[in-house]
N, C-alpha and C positions, 0 to 999 in steps of 0.2 A: 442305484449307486448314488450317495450324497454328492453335493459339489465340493472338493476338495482341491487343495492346490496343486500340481504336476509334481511341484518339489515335495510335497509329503506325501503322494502318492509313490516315490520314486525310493522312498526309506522304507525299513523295514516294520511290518503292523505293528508291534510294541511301542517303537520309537514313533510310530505316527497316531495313535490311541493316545499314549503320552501327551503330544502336540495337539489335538484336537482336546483332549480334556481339557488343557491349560488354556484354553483362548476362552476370552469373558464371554459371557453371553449377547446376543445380537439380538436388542428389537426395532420392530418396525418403524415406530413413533420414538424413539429416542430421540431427535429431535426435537419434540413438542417438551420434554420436560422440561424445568424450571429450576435449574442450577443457583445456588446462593453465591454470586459473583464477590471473589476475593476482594477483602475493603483493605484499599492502599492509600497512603496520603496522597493527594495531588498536590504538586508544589503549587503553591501561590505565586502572584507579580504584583508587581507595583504596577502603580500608577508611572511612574518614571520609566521603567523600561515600555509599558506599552507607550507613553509620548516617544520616545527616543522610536523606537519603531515604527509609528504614524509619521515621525519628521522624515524617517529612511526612506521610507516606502515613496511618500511625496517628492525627498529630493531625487529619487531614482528617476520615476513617474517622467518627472520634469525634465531630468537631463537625456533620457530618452527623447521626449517629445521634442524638444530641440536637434539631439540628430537628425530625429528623420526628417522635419521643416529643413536643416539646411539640406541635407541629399536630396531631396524633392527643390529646392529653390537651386543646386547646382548642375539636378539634373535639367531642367527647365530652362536657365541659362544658357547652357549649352545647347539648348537646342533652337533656342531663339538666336543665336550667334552663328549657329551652322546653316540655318533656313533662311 
């Protein structure tokens, strides 16, 4: 007996001959082939949005890095205050 699925095994042999013919063929290495990858535009950028991005990313950077120096400098206080 071939491997076949429970649910086409559960229909009747006509309606599942039917469904078995219709499924593409299966090989092993399909994988390895070499498909012609659809050619889509890629949007472009400027130069302006990638600086406005470099300045985001930096002022972000930055204004984190100052949270956490003051949470670590109020955590610190406090414990030099309580000891």
């Amino acid at each position: 007996m071939s491997t076949m699925s429970p649910e086409l095994a559960l229909v009747d042999p006509e309606l599942r001959a039917i469904a078995v013919a219709s499924l593409p063929p299966i090989y092993v290495n399909a994988f390895l082939d070499v498909r012609a990858r659809p050619t889509e535009r890629r949007p472009s950028f400027s130069p302006a949005a990638a600086l406005a991005y470099l300045l985001l990313a930096v002022v972000r950077t930055a204004v984190f890095e100052v949270a956490v120096f003051l949470a670590v400098f109020a955590v610190v206080l406090l414990a030099s205050l309580i000891a």
